[in-house]
Structures are given as C-alpha cells and as structure tokens.
C-alpha positions as protocol buffer text, in pm:
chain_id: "A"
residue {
  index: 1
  type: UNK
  ca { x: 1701 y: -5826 z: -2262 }
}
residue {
  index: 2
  type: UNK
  ca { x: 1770 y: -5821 z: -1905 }
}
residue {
  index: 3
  type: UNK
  ca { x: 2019 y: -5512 z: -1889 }
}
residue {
  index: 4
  type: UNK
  ca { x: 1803 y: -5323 z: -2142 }
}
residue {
  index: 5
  type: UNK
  ca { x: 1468 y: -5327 z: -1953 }
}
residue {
  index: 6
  type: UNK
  ca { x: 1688 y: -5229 z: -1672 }
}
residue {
  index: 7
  type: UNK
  ca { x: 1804 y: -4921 z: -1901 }
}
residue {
  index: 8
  type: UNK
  ca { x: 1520 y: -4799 z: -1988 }
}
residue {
  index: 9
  type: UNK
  ca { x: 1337 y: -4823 z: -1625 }
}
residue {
  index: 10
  type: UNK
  ca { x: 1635 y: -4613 z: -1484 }
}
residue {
  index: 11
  type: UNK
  ca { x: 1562 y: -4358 z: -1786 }
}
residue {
  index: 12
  type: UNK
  ca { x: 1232 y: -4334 z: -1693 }
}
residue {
  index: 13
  type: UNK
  ca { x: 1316 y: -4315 z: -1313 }
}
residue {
  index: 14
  type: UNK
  ca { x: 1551 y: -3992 z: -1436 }
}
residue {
  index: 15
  type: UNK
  ca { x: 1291 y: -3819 z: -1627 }
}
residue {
  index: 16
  type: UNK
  ca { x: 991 y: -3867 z: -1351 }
}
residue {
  index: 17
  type: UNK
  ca { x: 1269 y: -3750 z: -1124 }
}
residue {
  index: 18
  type: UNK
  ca { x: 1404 y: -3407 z: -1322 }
}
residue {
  index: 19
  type: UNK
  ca { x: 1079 y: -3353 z: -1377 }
}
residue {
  index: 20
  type: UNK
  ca { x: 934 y: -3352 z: -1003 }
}
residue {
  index: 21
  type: UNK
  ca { x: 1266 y: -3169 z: -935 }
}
residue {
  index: 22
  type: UNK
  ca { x: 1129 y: -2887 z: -1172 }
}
residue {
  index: 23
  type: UNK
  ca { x: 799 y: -2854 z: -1051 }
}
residue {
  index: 24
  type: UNK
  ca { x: 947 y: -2818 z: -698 }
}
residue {
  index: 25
  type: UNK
  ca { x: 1221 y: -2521 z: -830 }
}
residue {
  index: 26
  type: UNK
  ca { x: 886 y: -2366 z: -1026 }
}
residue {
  index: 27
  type: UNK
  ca { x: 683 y: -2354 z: -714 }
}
residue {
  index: 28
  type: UNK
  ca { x: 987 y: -2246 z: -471 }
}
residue {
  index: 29
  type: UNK
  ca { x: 1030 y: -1958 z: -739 }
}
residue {
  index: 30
  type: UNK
  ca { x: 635 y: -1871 z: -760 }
}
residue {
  index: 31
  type: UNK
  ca { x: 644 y: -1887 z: -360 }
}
residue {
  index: 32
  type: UNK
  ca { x: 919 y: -1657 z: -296 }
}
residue {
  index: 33
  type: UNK
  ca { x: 721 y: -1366 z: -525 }
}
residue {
  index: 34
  type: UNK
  ca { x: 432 y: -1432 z: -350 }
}
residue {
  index: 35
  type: UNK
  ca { x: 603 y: -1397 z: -15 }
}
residue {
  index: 36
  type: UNK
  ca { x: 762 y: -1098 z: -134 }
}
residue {
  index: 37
  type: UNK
  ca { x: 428 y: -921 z: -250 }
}
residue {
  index: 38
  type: UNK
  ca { x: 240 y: -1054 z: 44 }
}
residue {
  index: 39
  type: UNK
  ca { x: 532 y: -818 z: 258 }
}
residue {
  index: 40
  type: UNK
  ca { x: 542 y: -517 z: 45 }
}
residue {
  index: 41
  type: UNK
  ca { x: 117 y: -513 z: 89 }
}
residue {
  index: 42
  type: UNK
  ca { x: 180 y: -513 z: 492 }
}
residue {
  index: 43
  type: UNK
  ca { x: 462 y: -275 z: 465 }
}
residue {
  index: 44
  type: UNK
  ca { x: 166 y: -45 z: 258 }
}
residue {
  index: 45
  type: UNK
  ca { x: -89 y: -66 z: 499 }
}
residue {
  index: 46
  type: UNK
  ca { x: 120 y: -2 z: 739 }
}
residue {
  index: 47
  type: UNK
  ca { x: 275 y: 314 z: 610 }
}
residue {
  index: 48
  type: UNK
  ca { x: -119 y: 431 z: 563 }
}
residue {
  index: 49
  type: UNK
  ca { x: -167 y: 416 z: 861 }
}
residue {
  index: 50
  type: UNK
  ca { x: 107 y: 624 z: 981 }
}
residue {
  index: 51
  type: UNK
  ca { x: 76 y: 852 z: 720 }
}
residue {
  index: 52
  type: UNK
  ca { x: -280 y: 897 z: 884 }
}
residue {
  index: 53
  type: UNK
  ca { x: -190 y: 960 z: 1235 }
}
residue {
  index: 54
  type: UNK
  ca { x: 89 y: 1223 z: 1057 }
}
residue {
  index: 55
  type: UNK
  ca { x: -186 y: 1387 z: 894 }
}
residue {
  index: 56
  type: UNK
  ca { x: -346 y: 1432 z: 1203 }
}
residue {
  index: 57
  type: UNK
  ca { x: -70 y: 1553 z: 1400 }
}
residue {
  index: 58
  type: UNK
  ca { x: 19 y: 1826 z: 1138 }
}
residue {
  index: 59
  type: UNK
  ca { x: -362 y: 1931 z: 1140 }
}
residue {
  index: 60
  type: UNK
  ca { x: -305 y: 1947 z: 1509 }
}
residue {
  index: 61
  type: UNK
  ca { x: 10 y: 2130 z: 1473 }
}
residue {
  index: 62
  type: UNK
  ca { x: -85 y: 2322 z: 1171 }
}
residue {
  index: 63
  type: UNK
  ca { x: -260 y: 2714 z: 1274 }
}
residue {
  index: 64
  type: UNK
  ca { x: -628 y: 2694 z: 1136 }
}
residue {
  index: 65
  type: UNK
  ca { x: -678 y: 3072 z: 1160 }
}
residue {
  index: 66
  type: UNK
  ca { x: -535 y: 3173 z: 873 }
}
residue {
  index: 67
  type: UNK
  ca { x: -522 y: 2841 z: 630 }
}
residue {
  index: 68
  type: UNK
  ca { x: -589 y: 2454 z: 605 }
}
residue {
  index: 69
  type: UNK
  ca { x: -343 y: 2166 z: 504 }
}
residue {
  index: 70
  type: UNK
  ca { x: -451 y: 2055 z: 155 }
}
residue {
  index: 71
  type: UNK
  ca { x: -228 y: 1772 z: 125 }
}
residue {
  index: 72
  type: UNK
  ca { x: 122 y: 1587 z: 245 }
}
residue {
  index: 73
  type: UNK
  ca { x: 350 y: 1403 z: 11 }
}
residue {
  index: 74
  type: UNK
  ca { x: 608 y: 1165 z: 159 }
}
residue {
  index: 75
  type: UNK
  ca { x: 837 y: 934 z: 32 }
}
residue {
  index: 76
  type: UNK
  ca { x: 936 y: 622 z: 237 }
}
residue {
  index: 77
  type: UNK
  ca { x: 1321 y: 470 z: 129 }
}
residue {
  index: 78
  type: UNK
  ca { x: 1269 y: 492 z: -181 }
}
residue {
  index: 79
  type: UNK
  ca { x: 1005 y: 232 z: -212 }
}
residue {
  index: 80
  type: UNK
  ca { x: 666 y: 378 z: -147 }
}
residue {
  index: 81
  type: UNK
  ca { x: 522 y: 707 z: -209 }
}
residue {
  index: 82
  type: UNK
  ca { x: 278 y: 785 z: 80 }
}
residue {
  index: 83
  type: UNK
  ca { x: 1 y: 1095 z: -108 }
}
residue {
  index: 84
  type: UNK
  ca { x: -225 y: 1265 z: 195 }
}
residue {
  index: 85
  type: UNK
  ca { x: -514 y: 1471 z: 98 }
}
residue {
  index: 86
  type: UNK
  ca { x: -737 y: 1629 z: 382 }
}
residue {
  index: 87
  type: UNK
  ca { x: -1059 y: 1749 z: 324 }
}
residue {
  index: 88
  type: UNK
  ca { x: -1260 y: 1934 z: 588 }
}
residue {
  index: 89
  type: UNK
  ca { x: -1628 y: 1942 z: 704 }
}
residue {
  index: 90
  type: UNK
  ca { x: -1757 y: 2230 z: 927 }
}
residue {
  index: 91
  type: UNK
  ca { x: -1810 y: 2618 z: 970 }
}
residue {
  index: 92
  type: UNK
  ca { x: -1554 y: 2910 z: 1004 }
}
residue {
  index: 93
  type: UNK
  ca { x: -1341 y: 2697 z: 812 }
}
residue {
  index: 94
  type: UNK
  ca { x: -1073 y: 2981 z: 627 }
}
residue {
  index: 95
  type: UNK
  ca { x: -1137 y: 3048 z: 274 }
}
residue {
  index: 96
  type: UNK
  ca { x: -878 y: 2815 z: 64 }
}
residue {
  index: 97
  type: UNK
  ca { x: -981 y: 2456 z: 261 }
}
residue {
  index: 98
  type: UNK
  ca { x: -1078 y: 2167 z: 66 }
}
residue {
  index: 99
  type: UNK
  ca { x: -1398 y: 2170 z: 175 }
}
residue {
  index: 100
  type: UNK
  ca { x: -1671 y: 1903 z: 174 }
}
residue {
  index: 101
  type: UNK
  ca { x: -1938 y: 2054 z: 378 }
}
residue {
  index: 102
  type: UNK
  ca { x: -2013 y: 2354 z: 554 }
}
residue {
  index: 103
  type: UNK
  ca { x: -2366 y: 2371 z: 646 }
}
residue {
  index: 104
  type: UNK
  ca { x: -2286 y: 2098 z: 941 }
}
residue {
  index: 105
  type: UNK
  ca { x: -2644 y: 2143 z: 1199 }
}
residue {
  index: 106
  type: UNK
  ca { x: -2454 y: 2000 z: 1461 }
}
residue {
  index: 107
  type: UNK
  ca { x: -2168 y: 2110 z: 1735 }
}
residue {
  index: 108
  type: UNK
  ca { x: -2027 y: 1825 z: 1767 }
}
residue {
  index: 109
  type: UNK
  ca { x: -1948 y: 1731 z: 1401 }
}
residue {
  index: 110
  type: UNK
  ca { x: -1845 y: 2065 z: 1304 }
}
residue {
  index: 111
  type: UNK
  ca { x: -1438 y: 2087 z: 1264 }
}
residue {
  index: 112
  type: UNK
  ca { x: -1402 y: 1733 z: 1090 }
}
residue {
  index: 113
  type: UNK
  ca { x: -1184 y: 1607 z: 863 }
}
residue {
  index: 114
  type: UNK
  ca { x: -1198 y: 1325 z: 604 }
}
residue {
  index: 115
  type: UNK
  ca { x: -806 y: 1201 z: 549 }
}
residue {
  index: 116
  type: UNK
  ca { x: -734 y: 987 z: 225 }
}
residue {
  index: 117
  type: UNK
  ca { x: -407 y: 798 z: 247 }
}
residue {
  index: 118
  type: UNK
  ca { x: -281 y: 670 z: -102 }
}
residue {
  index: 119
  type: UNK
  ca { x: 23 y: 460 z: -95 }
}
residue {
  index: 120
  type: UNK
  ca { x: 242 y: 316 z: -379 }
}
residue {
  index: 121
  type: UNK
  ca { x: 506 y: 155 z: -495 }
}
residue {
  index: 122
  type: UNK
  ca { x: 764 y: 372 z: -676 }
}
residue {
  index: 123
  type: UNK
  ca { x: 754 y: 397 z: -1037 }
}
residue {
  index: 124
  type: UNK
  ca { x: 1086 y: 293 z: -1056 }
}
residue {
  index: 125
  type: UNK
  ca { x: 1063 y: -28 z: -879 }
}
residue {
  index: 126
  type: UNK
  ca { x: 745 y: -127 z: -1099 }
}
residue {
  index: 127
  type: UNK
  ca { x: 941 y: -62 z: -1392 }
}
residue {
  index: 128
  type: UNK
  ca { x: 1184 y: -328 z: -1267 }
}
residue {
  index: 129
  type: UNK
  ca { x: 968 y: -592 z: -1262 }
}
residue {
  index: 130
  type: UNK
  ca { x: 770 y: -596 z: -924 }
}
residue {
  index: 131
  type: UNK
  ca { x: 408 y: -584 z: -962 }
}
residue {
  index: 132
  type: UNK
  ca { x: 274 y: -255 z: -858 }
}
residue {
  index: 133
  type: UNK
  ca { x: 99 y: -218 z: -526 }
}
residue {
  index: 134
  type: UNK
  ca { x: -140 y: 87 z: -451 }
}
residue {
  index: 135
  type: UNK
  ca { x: -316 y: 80 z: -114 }
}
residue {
  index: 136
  type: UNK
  ca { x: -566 y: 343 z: -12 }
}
residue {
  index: 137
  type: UNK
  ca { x: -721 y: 402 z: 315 }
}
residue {
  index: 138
  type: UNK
  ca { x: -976 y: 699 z: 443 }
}
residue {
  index: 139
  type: UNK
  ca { x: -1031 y: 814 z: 781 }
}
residue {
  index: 140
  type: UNK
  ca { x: -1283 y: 1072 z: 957 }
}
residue {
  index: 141
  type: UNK
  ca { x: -1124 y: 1244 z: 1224 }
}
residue {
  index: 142
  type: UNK
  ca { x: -1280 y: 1431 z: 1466 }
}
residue {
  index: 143
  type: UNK
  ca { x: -1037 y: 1771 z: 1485 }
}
C-alpha cells in the first residue's frame, strides 16, 4: 500500500508540474508578441514623426509660386508605409493646393499648414500573421 500511495503522489507531483511548466511556456509565448507589438507601435510613432518634420522640410524646400505639395508616400524597409497629406490654410495660395481655408483675417496665421501622418504596417507583413498597426498623427505648422 506503501509503494502505491507513493506512486500515485509522484503522478500527481508530474502532472501539477507539466502543467505549471505549460502555463509558464503559454505566457513566455503571449509575452514575446506583446513585446514585439509594443516595439513595432514605437517604431510607428516614431516614423510619424519624422515623416512630419520631412513634410515640413519639403514644404520648405518645395517653390510655392507656382504649386503646393499634396502629399508624400514613403516606404520604410519594407515594414511600414509612412502616407503624408498636407493641406494648407491662407491667401495667395496657387490654384491646385489642398486647401482648407482661405479667408484667414489674420497675418500671422495666413501660410499654414495642417500635416496628417498615416503610418502602417505593410500589407504583406499583416498577411503573415502580425497584427496590423496603423498610427496617425496631425500637426499645424506654421510655414
């Protein structure tokens, strides 16, 4: 009776183990996604933001004489798409601009832009498995 009792306590001393054992490998597993997600979001806002400041460099860059920057598309290693649209606010603006407003009272607000930033993850990659990740940011910039 002895060796049996001792048996089945070591059985049960297996299972509680395996099964602690897989609820540690379950959460390692759920951690490591989460990890990887939580990077791919930084890496998103990130690129916004630099896609912004690009945006406002080629506004800077661009000649506003004779037309307007409608919109930037950039592609980031073949992970993210980075979509700029630029919208503008103000008089004289050429003919052509996305324009929002152009009855602004004021001299100091006219020549403004409004700069959305969408960023995503490639189709591809979301096809794969990875849960998609879209981060959008907007910015007034004083031009």
């Amino acid at each position: 009776m002895k060796k049996s009792f001792s048996l089945l306590i070591a059985i049960v001393f297996v299972l509680i183990l395996s099964f602690l054992l897989l609820y540690t490998l379950s959460n390692l597993s759920s951690s490591v996604q989460k990890t990887s997600q939580i990077y791919l979001h930084e890496q998103a806002q990130l690129l916004a933001r630099s896609g912004t400041e690009f945006a406002i460099m080629a506004i800077q860059g661009h000649d506003p004489s004779s037309s307007c920057l409608h919109s930037i598309n950039l592609n980031y290693n073949d992970t993210f798409d980075v979509n700029i649209t630029i919208y503008y606010m103000g008089r004289g603006l050429p003919a052509g601009c996305n324009t929002l407003a152009n009855d602004i009272q004021t001299p100091e607000s006219n020549g403004t832009a409004i700069i959305d930033v969408k960023v995503s993850l490639r189709r591809a990659l979301t096809n794969s498995g990875a849960t998609p990740i879209s981060y959008f940011r907007r910015t007034l910039q004083k031009l």
